[in-house]
Steps between C-alpha positions, in 0.01 A plus 500: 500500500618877407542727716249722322294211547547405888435928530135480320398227686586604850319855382190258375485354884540816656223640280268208520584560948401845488201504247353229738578735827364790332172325371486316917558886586253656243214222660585551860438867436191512328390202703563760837347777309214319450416395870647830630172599259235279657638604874455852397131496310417324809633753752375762240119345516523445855604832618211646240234325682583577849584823391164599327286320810711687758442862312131394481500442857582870560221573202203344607563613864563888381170464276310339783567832733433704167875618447576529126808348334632658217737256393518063489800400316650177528926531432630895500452753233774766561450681129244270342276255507469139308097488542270753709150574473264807710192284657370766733693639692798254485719461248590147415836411406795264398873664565813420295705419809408206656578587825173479747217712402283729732198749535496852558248620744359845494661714804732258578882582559653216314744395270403701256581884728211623400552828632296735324121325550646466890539867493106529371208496776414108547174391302280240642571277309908486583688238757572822682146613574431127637492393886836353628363167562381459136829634332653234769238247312605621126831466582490148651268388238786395237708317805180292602398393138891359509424290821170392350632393183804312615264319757285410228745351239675306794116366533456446124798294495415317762217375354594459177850327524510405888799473711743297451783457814801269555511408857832583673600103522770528301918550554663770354769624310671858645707734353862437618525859666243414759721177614693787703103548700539127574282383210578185306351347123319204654335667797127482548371876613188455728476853639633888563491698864251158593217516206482218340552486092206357317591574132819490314432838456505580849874399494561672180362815635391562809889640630412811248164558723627477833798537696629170561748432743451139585446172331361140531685275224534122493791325367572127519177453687610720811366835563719778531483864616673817268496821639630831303618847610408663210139379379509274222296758240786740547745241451329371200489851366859573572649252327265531220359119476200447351415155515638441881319150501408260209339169476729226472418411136699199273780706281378341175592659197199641251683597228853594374602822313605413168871478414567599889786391685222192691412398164859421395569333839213288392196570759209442393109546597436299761790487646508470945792720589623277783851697544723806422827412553538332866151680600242281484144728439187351597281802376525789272566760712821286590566430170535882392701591776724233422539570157551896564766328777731521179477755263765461191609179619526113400252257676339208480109428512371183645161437331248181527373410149315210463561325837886526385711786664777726248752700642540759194739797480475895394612811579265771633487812394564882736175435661544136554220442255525190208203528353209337593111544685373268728109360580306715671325442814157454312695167352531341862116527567523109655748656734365822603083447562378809467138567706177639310241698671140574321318786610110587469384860429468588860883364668628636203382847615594431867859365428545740211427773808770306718717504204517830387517557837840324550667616209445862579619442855799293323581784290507779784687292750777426199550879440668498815796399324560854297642655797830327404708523192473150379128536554519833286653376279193282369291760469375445131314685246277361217754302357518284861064480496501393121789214603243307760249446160545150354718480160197319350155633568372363800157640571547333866829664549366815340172519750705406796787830403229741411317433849848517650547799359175615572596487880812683420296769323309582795749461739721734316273779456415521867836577626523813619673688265409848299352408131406191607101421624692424841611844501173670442333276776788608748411898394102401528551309885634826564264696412262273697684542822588828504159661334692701216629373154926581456581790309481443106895595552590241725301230266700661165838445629412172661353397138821595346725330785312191434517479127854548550561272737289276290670532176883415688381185577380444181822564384701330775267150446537501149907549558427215684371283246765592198764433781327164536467427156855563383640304788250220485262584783186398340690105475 
């Protein structure tokens, strides 16, 4: 062979190698694009409906004490409007930004700084001329449709799909940073500060919720107490893990990325990963902290295939990664036995109470955690709310977030803060106490505080999520 020869046909390999990474590439993009698509149509529906339902709160209560609104638009409209229409008094509208929406009450200070119909005599008809107790009702109204609604979709899914629960019977797998708390892969967890767990998701969770500084675990059949100086949420949070506990599930392969560095050491699907090196795995969780145990170096892989065991090797790559995905829990249903619960119409709307319930009290307790920097630092914007969607489109998983989010909707906008309905209730209470509204001054420059405040932590949450995103946050 030539030497011209020998040079065109390493070029030819090299080609064929990268036209087959960029066309991988090419697919892996579009194939992301496409479900970072679904996640946000379904954050963008989501947010539309509890949007337009919690700005009709405030409408129907304003036109039940005969206030007028002037404007209902769903999304903002600095400059111009997509859609609007006058029926009325109101003008009905669709923004170009899709960021919220609101309605503009006649002699109202909001958002908008109105000053110059403030500055008028107040007309019947305006928020101003009304009672204290029903502006306190107008401005409550959007924060109690919230509570409704996510009570009610908790109850509509309740009926419709049940609830399904895995009973905490199970060992886990921990991430190796909590072996330092006394934790151990293998360990049963039966309870935290003396509650007993009843779900899997109780162990999952329930640290995040409530301060837990003690622990119940069972390991080789003998009970045995942990106890923490730091509690375990702030740990968890700290160190940045996730998934701190993970059902013990087989490490069978699913599949194997084409042309990858598994393929060539000649795993296939179906494989039992028995082994990396001299560690021998007995889940998945093990199994990917072994591998990542040795990043850019040679080991071997003891597998199971067809009742006859291989010991194959390959080199991993920076991340410790070869190439491969493994079964999912869904696989191992024989193993796991997941518990269905039916409801009828009437415990759906008791325990669809109970649970909204919950998760708001959840979600309050958990906010605990922003007083420190690893907690502030997962403050998240849209990007974070459109991430908890399904990549497919899961109407379950879809009800489930928007009643979540419901909750977190109504919670939100009663915090005390200027431009917020929390504000305005805080400047209405007063009023109540004291007998006289607060100067039209004070309320500007409160407005104005809040926005601001308001729009830095827009700002800082979605710094958050790019952050996240370029370092790999989002997993």
């Amino acid at each position: 062979m030539s030497l011209d020869t020998a040079i065109c046909t390493q070029l030819s390999k090299i080609f064929k190698k990268l036209t087959t990474f960029v066309s991988i590439t090419s697919w892996k993009v579009i194939f992301a694009a496409m479900i970072a698509l679904i996640k946000g149509l379904q954050l963008l529906l989501s947010l539309s409906l509890l949007v337009v339902l919690h700005e009709l709160g405030h409408y129907l209560a304003a036109r039940y004490f005969k206030t007028r609104v002037e404007k209902f638009y769903l999304f903002m409209n600095p400059g111009f409007s997509l859609f609007k229409k006058q029926i009325g008094d109101t003008e009905w509208g669709i923004g170009w930004l899709p960021l919220g929406g609101y309605v503009k009450i006649s002699g109202m200070i909001d958002e908008s700084m109105d000053k110059e119909q403030m500055a008028k005599p107040a007309e019947p008809w305006e928020f101003r001329s009304k009672p204290a107790w029903q502006r306190l009702i107008i401005m409550l109204g959007g924060i109690i449709v919230n509570l409704i609604v996510g009570f009610l979709i908790y109850s509509m899914i309740l009926l419709v799909w049940g609830k399904t629960i895995l009973p905490n019977k199970y060992a886990v797998d921990i991430d190796p940073r909590l072996e330092l708390l006394g934790f151990q892969s293998g360990d049963h967890i039966i309870s935290f500060n003396g509650e007993e767990l009843e779900t899997f998701r109780d162990v999952r969770t329930a640290a995040f919720f409530e301060p837990v500084t003690e622990a119940i675990i069972k390991r080789n059949g003998v009970e045995k107490e942990l106890s923490f100086k730091t509690e375990l949420g702030q740990v968890l949070l700290d160190e940045g893990i996730r998934r701190p506990f993970s059902l013990q599930v087989p490490p069978v392969i699913k599949s194997v990325n084409s042309d990858s560095r598994a393929e060539k050491a000649g795993l296939v699907a179906g494989d039992l990963i028995l082994g990396v090196n001299d560690n021998i795995v007995f889940s998945q969780q093990q199994t990917v902290n072994a591998f990542q145990g040795y990043p850019n170096s040679p080991i071997v892989v003891h597998i199971e295939r067809d009742r006859e065991k291989l010991s194959l090797p390959v080199m991993t790559d920076s991340l410790g990664h070869i190439g491969f995905t493994m079964e999912s829990q869904a696989s191992f249903s024989e193993m796991f036995v997941q518990e269905k619960i039916e409801y009828g119409a009437l415990d759906a709307l008791v325990s669809g109470f109970f649970m909204a319930g919950t998760t708001l009290q959840e979600y309050a307790l958990s906010l605990r955690f922003l007083a420190s920097k690893s907690g502030a630092s997962q403050v998240g914007s849209l990007i974070t709310f459109g991430s908890i969607f399904d990549g497919s489109w899961d109407w379950l998983v879809f009800w489930r977030n928007t009643a979540f989010l419901s909750l977190i909707l109504a919670f939100m906008n009663l915090l005390p803060i200027p431009a917020l309905d929390g504000g305005h209730v805080v400047f209405l209470l007063y009023e109540l106490v004291v007998g006289k509204p607060a100067p039209d001054k004070i309320m500007e420059i409160a407005q104005v505080i809040g926005i601001t405040l308001l729009l830095g932590l827009m700002v800082f949450a979605l710094g958050n999520d790019f952050w996240r995103l370029f370092t790999g946050g989002f997993g």
